[in-house]
C-alpha positions in Angstrom: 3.6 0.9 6.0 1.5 -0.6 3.1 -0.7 -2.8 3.3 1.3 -6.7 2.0 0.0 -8.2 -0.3 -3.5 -10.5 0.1 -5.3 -13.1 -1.8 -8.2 -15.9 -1.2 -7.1 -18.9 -0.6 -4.1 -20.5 -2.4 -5.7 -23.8 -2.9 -8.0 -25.0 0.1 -10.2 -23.3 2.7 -7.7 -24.1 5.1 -5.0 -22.4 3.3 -4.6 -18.3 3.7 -2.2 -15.8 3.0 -1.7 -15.4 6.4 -0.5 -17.9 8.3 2.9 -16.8 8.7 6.3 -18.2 6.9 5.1 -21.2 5.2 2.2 -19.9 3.2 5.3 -17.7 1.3 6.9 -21.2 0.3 6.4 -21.7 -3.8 3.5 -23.8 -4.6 4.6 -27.8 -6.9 3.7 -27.3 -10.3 1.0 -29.2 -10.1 -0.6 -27.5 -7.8 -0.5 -24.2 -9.9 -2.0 -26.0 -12.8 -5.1 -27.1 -11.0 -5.6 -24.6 -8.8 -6.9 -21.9 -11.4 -10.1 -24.2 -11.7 -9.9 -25.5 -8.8 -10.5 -22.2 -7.0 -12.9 -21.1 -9.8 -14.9 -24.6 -10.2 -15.3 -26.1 -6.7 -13.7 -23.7 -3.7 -15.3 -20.5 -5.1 -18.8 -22.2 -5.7 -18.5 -23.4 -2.4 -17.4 -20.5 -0.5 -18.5 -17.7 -2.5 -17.6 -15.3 0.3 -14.0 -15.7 -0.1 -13.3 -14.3 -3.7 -11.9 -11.1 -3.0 -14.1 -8.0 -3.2 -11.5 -6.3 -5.0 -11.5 -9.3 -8.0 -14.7 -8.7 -8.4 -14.4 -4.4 -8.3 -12.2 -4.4 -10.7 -14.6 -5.5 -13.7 -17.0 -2.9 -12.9 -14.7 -0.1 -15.1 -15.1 0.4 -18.8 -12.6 -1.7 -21.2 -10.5 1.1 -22.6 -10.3 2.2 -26.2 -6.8 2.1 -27.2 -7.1 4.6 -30.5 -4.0 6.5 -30.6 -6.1 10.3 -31.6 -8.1 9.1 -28.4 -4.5 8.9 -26.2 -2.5 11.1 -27.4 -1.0 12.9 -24.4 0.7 16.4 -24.6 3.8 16.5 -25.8 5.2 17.5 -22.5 3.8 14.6 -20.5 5.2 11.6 -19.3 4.1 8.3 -19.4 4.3 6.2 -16.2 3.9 2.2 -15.9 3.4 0.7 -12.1 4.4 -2.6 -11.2 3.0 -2.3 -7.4 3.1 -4.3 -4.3 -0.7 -4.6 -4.0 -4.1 -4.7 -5.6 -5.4 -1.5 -6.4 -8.8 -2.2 -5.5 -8.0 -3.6 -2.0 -6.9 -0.5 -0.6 -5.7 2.9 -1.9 -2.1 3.3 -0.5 1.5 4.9 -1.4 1.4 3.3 -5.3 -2.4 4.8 -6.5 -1.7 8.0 -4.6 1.5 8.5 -6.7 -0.5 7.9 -9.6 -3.5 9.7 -8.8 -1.1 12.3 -8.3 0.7 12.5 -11.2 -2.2 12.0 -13.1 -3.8 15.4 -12.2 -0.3 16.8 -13.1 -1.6 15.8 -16.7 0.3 12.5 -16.9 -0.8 9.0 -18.3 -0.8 6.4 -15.3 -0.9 2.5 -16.1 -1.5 0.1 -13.5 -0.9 -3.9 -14.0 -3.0 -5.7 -11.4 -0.6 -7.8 -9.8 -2.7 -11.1 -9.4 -1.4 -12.6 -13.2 -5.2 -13.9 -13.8 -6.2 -15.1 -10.8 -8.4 -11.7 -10.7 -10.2 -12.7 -13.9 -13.7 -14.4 -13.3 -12.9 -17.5 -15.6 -10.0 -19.9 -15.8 -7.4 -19.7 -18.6 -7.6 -21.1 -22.2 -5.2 -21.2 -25.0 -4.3 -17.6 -25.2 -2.7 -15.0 -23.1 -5.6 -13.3 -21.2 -5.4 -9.5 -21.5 -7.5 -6.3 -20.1 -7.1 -2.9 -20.4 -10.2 -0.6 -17.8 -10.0 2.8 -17.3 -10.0 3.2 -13.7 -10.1 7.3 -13.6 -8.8 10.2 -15.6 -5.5 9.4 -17.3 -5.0 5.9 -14.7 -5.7 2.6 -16.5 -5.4 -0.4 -15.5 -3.5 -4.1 -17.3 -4.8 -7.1 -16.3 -2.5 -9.8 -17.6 -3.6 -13.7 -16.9 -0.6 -16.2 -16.8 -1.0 -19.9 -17.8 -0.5 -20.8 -14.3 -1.6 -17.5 -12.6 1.1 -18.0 -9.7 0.4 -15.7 -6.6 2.9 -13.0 -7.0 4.3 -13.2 -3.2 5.0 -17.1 -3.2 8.2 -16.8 -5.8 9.8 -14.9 -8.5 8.4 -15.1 -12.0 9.9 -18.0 -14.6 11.8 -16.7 -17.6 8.8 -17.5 -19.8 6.4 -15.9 -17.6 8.7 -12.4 -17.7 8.9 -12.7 -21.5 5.1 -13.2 -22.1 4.1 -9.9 -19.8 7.0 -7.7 -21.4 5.8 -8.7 -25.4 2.1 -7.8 -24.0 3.1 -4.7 -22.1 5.3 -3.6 -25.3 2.4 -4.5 -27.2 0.3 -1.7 -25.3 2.7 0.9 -25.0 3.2 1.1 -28.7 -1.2 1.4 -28.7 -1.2 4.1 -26.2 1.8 5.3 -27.9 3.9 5.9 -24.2 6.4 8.5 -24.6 8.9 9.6 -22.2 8.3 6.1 -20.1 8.8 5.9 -16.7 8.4 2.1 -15.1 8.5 2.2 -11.6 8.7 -1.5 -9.4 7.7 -1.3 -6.2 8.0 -5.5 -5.5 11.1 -7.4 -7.1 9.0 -10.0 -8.7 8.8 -7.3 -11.3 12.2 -6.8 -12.2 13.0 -8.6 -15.1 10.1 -7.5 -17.2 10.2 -3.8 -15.7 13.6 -3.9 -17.3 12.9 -4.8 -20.5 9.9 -2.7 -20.9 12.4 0.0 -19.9 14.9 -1.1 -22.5 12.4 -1.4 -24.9 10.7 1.8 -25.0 13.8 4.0 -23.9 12.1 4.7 -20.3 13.9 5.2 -17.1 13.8 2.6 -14.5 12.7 3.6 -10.8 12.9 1.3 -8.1 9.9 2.8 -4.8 11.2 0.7 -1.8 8.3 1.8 0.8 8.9 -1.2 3.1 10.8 -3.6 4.8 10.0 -6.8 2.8 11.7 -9.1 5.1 9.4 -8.2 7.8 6.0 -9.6 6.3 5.9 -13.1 6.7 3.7 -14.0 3.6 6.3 -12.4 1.4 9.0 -15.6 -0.2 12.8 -15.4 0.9 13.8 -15.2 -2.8 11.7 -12.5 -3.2 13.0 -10.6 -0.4 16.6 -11.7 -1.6 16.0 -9.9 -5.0 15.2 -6.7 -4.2 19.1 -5.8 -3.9 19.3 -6.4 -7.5 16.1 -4.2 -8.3 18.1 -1.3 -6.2 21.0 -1.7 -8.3 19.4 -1.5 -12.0 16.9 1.3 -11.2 17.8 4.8 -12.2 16.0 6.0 -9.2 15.5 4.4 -5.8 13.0 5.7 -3.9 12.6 5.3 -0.1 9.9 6.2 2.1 11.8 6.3 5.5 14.7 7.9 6.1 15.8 4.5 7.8 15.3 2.1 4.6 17.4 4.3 2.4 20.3 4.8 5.2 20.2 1.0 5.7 19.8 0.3 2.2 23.0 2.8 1.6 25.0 1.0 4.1 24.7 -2.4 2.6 25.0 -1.0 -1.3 27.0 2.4 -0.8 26.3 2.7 -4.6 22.8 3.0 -4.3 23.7 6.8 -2.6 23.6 9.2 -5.4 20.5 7.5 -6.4 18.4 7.5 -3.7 15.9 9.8 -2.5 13.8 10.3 0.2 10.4 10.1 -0.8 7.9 9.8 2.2 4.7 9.1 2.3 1.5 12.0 2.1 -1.9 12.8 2.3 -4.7 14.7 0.1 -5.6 16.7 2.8 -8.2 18.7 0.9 -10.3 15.1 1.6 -10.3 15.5 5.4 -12.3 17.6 7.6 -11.0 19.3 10.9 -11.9 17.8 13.7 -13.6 19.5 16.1 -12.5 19.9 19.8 -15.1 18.4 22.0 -15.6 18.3 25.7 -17.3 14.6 25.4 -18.0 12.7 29.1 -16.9 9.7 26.8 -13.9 10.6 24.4 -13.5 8.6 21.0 -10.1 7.2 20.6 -9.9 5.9 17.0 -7.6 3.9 14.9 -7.6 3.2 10.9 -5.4 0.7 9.4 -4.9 -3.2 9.0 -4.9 -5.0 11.9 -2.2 -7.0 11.8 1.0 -8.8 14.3 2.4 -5.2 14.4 -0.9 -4.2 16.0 0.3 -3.6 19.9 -2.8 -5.5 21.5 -1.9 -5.6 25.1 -1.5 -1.7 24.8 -4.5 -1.1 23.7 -6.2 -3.8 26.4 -4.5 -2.0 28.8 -5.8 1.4 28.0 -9.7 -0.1 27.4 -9.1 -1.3 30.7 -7.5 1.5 32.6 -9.9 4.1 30.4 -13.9 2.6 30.5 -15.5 6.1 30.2 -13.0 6.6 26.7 -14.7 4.5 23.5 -11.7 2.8 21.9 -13.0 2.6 17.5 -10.5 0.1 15.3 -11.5 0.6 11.4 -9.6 -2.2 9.7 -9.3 -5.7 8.3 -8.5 -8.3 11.1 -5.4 -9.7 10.0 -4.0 -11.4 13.7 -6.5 -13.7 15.5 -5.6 -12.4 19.3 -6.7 -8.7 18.2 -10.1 -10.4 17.9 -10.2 -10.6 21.8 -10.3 -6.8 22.1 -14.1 -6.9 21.4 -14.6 -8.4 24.9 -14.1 -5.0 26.0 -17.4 -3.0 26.6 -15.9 0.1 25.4 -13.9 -1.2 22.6 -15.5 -1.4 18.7 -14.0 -3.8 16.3 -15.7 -1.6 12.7 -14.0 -3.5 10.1 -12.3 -1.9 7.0 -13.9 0.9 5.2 -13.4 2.4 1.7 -10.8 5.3 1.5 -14.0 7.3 0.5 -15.0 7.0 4.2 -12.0 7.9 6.3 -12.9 11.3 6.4 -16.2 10.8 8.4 -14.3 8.0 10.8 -11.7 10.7 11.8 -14.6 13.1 12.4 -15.7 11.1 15.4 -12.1 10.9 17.0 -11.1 13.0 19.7 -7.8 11.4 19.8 -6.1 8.6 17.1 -3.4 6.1 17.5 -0.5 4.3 16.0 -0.2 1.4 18.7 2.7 -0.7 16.8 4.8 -2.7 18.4 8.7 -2.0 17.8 9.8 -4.5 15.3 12.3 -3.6 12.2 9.5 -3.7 9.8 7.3 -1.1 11.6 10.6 1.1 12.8 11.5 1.3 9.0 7.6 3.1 8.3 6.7 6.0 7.2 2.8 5.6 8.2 0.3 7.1 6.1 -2.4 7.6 9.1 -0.3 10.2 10.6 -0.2 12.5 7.5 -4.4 11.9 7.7 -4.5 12.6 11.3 -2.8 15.8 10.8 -5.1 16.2 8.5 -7.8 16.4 10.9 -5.6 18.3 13.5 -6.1 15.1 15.5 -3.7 14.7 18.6 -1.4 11.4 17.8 -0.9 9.0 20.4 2.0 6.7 19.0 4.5 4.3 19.3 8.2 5.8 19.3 8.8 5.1 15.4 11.6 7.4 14.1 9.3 8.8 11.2 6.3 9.9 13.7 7.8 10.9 16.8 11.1 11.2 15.3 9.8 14.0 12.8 7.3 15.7 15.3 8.2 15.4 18.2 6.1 18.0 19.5 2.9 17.1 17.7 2.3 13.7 18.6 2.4 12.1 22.3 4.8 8.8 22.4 4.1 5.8 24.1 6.4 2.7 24.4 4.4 0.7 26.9 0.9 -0.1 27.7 0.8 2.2 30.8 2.3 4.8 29.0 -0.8 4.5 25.8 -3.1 4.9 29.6 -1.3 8.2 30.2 -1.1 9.6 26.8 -4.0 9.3 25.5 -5.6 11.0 28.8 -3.0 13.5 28.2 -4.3 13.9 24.3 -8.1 14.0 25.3 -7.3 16.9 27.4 -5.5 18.7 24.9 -7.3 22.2 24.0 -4.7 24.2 22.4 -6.1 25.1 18.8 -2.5 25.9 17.4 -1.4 22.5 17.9 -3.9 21.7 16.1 -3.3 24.0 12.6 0.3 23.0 12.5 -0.7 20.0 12.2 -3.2 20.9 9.3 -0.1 22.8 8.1 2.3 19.7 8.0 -0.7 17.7 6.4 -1.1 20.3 3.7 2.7 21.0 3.1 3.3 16.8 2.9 1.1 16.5 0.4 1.0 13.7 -2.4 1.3 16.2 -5.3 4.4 17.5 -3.3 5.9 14.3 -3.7 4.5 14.0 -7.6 6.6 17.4 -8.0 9.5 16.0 -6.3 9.5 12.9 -7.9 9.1 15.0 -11.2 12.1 17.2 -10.6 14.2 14.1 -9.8 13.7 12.2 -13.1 14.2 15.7 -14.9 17.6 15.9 -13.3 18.5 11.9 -13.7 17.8 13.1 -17.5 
C-alpha cells in the first residue's frame, strides 16, 4: 500500500498527522490563516527538526526553463500531469514509478507537489506562489502555494482554491505546450481542478485508485466520500488490487468497462540477488512504514521464539507500540532509508516479511515489497493478503498468527532450492513498472 500522506505539525508541537481520526477533521479558518507563519515564524524556529526533510529536498533541483524549442516533445509523445497522494520527495512509491516509467518511454511527466505551499521556505504574500524544478529527465515538478496552504488530507479544496490551481496549471501547459494530455488523480481532493485541466486542454481523465482511503485514519471523511465521484468522471480507473476494483465495481457497476487492473511493480534491474547463506544467525528483514497495520505481537513472538535469527525493520516509526520491539536483543529498529539504499538492505536478508495485520485497508494491497523481494529471490514470509499469497501461493510462506511467523520463517531460513529462487527473479522482471507504463499506454490508445 502507499505510504498516506504526512506533514509536520498542523499548528502545535503537540499536534501530528498521526494521531488517528481527529487530526483528519478540517482546521477553523482562522487557524489556516495563522498557521502558515505561525509554523514558519515561531514552531519551525523552535523545533527546526520537524520541517520535513522532503520540504527542504525539494529546492535542491534546478527551476526549469519553460522555452517552448527547449520542450518540445516528439510528436508522438504524450504529455502526462500527476495529481498524487503523496510528496514525491518523502518516499518513491506507485505515483513516481509510473512516471519515471513513462518517462524513459520518451514522455513528459509533471508532478504538483501536493502540500499547496506549505513546502515553500517562506510564508505567502500577495501573489499566487508558483515553481516549476526539474526533478529528472522529462519529470518536473509544480509547486503551487495557496493563500491559506490547507493540508491536503484535512478537507476538500474551496471553489476558489480549484479555480486558482487550474488558471496556473493551464497557464503552464500552454508554456510546455502539453499535447495529447493525460491528468491522472490519484486522491479526490484533486478532482475538480483535474477536470478542468482535462477539459481545458482536450486531455483524458484517469482516476489510479491504489488504496483503500477509508482505512487511513488521517485521511477526512469528505475526502474519502469523494472519491466515488472521481471514479465516475475519469476515463480510466485504475486499480492496483484485484479486490478494490471488484469492490469498487460492485458498488458503481458502471465503473466495469473502465476499469483495469493495474498492480503494482518493481525496477528489478536495481536489486541484486541475494545470496543463499548458511549463517548460525539468519537476517530476517523488513522495509516499509511502520505503521497500525504493522503486526507487532507477531513479530515479538518470533524475536522471542527465534534469539539466534537477527530480526532488521527499515522504516519510519509511525505507531508508538512498535517502538517496544527494540527491547528485543536480537531485534534492530534502522529507521527509513532512501529508495537508493534498498538494494544493499535486501542483500543482508536471508529471509523478508510482510507481517500486516488483516484489516480491509491492508487486504485491499497490492504491496510493493513483494515485487522487490522477488527481486532479490528472497523467500517471503507474509500475512495471508489475497495479492501476495493469493497470487503466489507457492513462492511465499503464509502466516496468520504469531506462532505461525515462528514456524515460517524457520521454514524460509532453511530454504535452499535455487529455482524457487529465479522464479521469483522471473515474476520480478515480468511485473515490472515499464510493463505497467506499456499497459497503461495501450489502455489510453484504446479509450481513444
Amino acid at each position: 500500500m502507499a505510504q498516506p500522506p504526512q506533514d509536520a505539525p498542523a499548528s502545535a508541537p503537540a499536534a501530528s498527522v498521526r494521531q488517528g481520526p481527529a487530526t483528519a477533521r478540517p482546521d477553523p479558518a482562522w487557524k489556516e490563516w495563522i498557521r502558515p507563519y505561525y509554523l514558519r515564524w515561531i514552531y519551525f524556529p523552535l523545533h527546526p527538526r520537524a520541517r520535513p526533510r522532503a520540504w527542504r529536498d525539494c529546492w535542491r533541483y534546478p527551476e526549469a526553463g519553460l522555452s517552448r524549442p527547449h520542450l518540445a516533445p516528439p510528436p508522438e509523445s504524450r504529455d502526462f500531469l500527476f495529481f498524487p497522494m503523496t510528496d514525491w520527495h518523502a518516499r518513491i512509491q506507485r505515483t513516481q514509478q509510473l512516471a519515471r516509467a513513462l518517462a524513459r518511454r520518451g514522455h513528459r511527466c509533471l508532478y504538483l507537489n501536493p502540500h499547496l505551499g506549505r513546502e515553500f521556505p517562506d510564508p505567502p504574500g500577495f501573489g499566487p506562489r508558483t515553481s516549476v524544478r526539474r526533478l529528472e529527465h522529462d519529470i518536473w515538478e509544480l509547486h503551487m502555494g495557496l493563500p491559506r496552504e490547507p493540508v491536503f488530507h484535512h478537507r476538500l479544496l474551496r471553489p476558489e482554491e480549484h479555480a486558482s490551481l487550474a488558471a496556473r496549471l493551464q497557464a503552464i501547459a500552454s508554456q510546455f505546450d502539453v499535447r495529447r494530455l493525460v491528468v491522472i488523480s490519484s486522491f479526490p481532493i484533486w478532482l475538480e481542478t483535474a477536470s478542468a485541466i482535462a477539459e481545458r486542454c482536450q486531455g483524458a481523465l484517469v482516476y489510479d485508485c491504489h488504496d483503500l482511503l477509508g482505512g487511513f485514519p488521517n485521511v477526512a471523511p469528505e475526502i474519502v466520500a469523494r472519491e466515488a465521484e472521481a471514479l465516475r468522471q475519469a476515463a480510466l480507473a485504475l486499480f492496483s488490487a484485484a479486490s478494490l476494483r471488484d469492490e469498487w465495481v460492485r458498488r458503481l457497476p458502471e465503473l466495469a468497462p473502465k476499469a483495469i487492473l493495474l498492480r503494482n511493480g518493481v525496477d528489478a534491474s536495481r536489486f541484486l540477488i541475494a545470496p543463499l547463506r548458511d549463517r548460525e544467525t539468519p537476517a530476517v528483514g523488513y522495509i516499509g512504514a511502520l505503521d497500525h497495520w504493522f503486526d507487532t505481537e507477531a513479530l515479538a513472538a518470533a524475536a522471542r521464539a527465534l534469539p539466534r535469527f537477527r530480526f532488521l525493520l527499515y522504516g519510519r516509526v509511525e505507531h508508538p507500540p512498535i517502538r517496544s520491539l527494540a527491547a528485543f536483543p536480537n531485534v534492530e529498529l534502522r529507521g527509513e532509508i532512501p529508495y537508493q539504499r534498498l538494494p544493499e538492505a535486501m542483500a543482508e536478508f536471508d529471509v523478508a516479511l510482510i507481517p500486516f495485520r488483516l484489516t480491509p485497508l491492508t487486504l485491499a494491497t497490492n504491496p510493493i515489497k513483494v515485487y522487490e523481494y522477488f527481486s532479490c529471490g528472497l523467500p517471503v514470509v507474509s500475512a495471508p493478503l489475497p495479492e501476495v499469497i493469493g497470487q503466489f501461493p507457492d513462492l511465499a510462506y503464509a502466516a496468520a498468527s504469531p506462532e505461525e511467523y515462528v514456524t515460517q520463517i524457520t521454514r524460509a531460513a532453511r530454504e535452499s532450492d535455487l529455482e524457487l529462487r529465479a522464479r521469483r527473479r522471473a515474476v520480478a522482471e515480468r511485473e515490472s513498472w515499464d510493463a505497467r507504463a506499456a499497459t497503461l499506454l495501450a489502455a489510453l490508445e484504446e479509450e481513444a
